[in-house]
N, C-alpha and C positions, 0 to 999 in steps of 0.2 A: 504494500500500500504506500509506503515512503519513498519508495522507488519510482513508482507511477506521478506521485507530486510533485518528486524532482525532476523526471523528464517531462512532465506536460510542461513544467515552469521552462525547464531549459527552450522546450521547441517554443513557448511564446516567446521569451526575449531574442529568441534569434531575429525575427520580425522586428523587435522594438529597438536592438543595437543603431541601426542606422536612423533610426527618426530622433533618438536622443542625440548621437553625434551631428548629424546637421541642427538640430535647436541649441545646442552649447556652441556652435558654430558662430549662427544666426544672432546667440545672445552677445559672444566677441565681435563681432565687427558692429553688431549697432551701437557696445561700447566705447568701441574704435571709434566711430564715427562721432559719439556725442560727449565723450568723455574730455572736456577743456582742461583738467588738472591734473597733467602728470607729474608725476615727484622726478621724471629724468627724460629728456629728449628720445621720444622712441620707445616706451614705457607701451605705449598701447599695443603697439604695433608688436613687440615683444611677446604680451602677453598672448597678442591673436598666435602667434606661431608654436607657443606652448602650447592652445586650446586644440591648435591643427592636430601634434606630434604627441601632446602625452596625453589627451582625452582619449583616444581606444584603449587605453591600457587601465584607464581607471574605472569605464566602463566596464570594462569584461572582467576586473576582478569585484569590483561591486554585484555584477548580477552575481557570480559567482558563489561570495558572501551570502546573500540572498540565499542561492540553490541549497546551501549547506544548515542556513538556519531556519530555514521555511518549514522542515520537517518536527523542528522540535517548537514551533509557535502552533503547525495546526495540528498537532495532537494533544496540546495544553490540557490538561482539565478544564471543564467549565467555570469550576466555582477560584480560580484565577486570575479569567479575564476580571475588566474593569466594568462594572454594570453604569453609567451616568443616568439611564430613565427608569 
């Protein structure tokens, strides 16, 4: 059963890797773009090239994370979770 919730999860995020990398993409450059305060000549433009070159890899260890914890939140006991209503 643990096994089944880790690969459904994995085949969604396969789909979702690329819509998150282009939106963290999308979020850098309209930084780039609007961002009037940098602390050093080139600061934005910097950062867009970090978001290019190390966002897969934080990606894919995040879902990752994810895959590995997912198993021990949905089998939780009930009387656990947080009830707020």
């Amino acid at each position: 059963m643990i096994l089944m919730y880790c690969i459904s999860g994995a085949i969604i995020s396969i789909f979702l890797v690329p819509v998150m990398y282009i939106k963290t993409i999308a979020n850098q450059i309209f930084i780039c773009i609007n961002n009037k305060r940098e602390a050093y000549k080139g600061q934005n433009f910097l950062n867009l090239l970090a978001v290019v070159f190390v966002n897969p890899v934080i990606i894919v260890l995040s879902i990752l994370i994810d895959l590995f914890s997912m198993p021990s939140l949905l089998l939780k006991d009930e009387k656990y979770f947080e009830h707020k209503y």
